[in-house]
N, C-alpha and C positions, 0 to 999 in steps of 0.2 A: 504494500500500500504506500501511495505516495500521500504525503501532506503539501502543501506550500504554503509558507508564511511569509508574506512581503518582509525583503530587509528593512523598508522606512517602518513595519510596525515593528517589528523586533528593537529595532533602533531608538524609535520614540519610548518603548518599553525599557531600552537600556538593561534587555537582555540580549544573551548570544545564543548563537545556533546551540551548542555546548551546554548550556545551561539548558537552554528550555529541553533539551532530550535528555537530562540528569533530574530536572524537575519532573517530566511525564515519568520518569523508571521509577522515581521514587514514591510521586504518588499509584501505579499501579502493581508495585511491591506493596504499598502498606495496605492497600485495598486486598492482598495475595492474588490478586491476579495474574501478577509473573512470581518465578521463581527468585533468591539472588543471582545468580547467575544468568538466568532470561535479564533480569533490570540493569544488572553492572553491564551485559552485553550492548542491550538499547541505549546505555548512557555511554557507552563507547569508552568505557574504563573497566579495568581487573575491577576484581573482585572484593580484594584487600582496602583498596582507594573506595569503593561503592562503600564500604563496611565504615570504611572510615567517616565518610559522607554523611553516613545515616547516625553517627553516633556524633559528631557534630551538630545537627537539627534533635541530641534524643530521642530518636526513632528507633525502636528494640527490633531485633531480630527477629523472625518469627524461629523460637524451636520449643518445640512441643514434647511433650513425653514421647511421643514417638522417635522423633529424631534424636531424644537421649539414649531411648534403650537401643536404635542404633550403632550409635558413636560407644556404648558399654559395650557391645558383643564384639565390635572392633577394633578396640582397646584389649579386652582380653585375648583375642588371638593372635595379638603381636608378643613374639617372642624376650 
């Protein structure tokens, strides 16, 4: 899908291309619409940087019991 956004409205908004696709990843992360990975992708940054992002604004993580008893079962089968 394409979007287009005039540069004079971005400009007058004195946001950048960069921002406003780091603003849409992060609001459609916190809605869980994307994953991290889907949102750091869309915002055209790692994953660590996205992380960072989101903890700069206080915005948590989504993990869940699930994705603890996870990250337990593969912790305990490393050596």
């Amino acid at each position: 899908m394409l979007v287009e956004i005039p540069n004079q409205l971005l400009e007058n908004a004195g946001i950048s291309e960069n921002d406003i696709l780091l603003r849409i990843a992060i609001m459609l992360f916190q809605e869980e619409k994307l994953t991290l990975g889907q949102a750091s992708k869309l915002a055209g940054i790692d994953q660590i940087d996205f992380q960072k992002e989101l903890a700069q604004r206080d915005i948590p993580i989504h993990y869940g019991e699930e994705e603890y008893k996870k990250d337990l079962k593969t912790i305990r089968r490393i050596p």
